[in-house]
N, C-alpha and C positions, 0 to 999 in steps of 0.2 A: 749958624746958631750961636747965640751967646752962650760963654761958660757960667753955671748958675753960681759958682765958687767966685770968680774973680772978673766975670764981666766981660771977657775979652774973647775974641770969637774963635771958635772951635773949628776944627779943620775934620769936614766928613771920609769918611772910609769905613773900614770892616776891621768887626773882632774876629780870629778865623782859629781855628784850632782843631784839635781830632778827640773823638768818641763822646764825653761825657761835659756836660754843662751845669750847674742846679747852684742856686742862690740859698744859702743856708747859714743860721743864726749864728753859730760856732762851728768851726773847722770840725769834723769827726772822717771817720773811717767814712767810703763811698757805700751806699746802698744803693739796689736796684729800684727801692720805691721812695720817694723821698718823705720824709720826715713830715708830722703836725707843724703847721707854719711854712714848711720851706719849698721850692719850688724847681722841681727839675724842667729845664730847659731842652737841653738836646740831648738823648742815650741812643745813639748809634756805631756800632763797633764798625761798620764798614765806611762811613762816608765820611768828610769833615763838615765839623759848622760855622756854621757864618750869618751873623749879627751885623745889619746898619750899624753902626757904632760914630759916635764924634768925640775926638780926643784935645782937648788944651794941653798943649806943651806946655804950659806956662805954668801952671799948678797941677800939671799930674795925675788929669783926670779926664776917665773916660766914660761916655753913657750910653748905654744900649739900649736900642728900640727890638723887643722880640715880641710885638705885638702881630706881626704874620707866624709864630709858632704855633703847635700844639704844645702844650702845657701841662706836667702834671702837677699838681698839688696835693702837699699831703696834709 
């Protein structure tokens, strides 16, 4: 995959982390339901997650496909 930044091609793998995920407008405290606008990803206190992810080393940028989640939106 091309980087959409810089053009140059992107090297696939995984975003992986533990319990809480959610894409949101301005940093704030975590809530359990997420926000008007913003969008929780993964809330599991027992498992880790893990996102298709492709990252360019070149500019420092990484892009997530979480189009196999459930999704909440607030």
């Amino acid at each position: 995959m091309k980087c959409p930044n810089c053009n140059n091609e992107m090297e696939q793998g995984y975003l992986q982390g533990i319990r809480r995920v959610a894409w949101v407008k301005r940093p704030h405290k975590a809530s359990l339901l997420p926000k008007q606008g913003e969008i929780l990803l993964e809330n599991n206190i027992f498992k880790d997650f893990i996102f298709a992810a492709w990252i360019c080393k070149d500019c420092e940028k990484i892009l997530v496909d979480y189009s196999d989640k459930e999704i909440q939106k607030g």
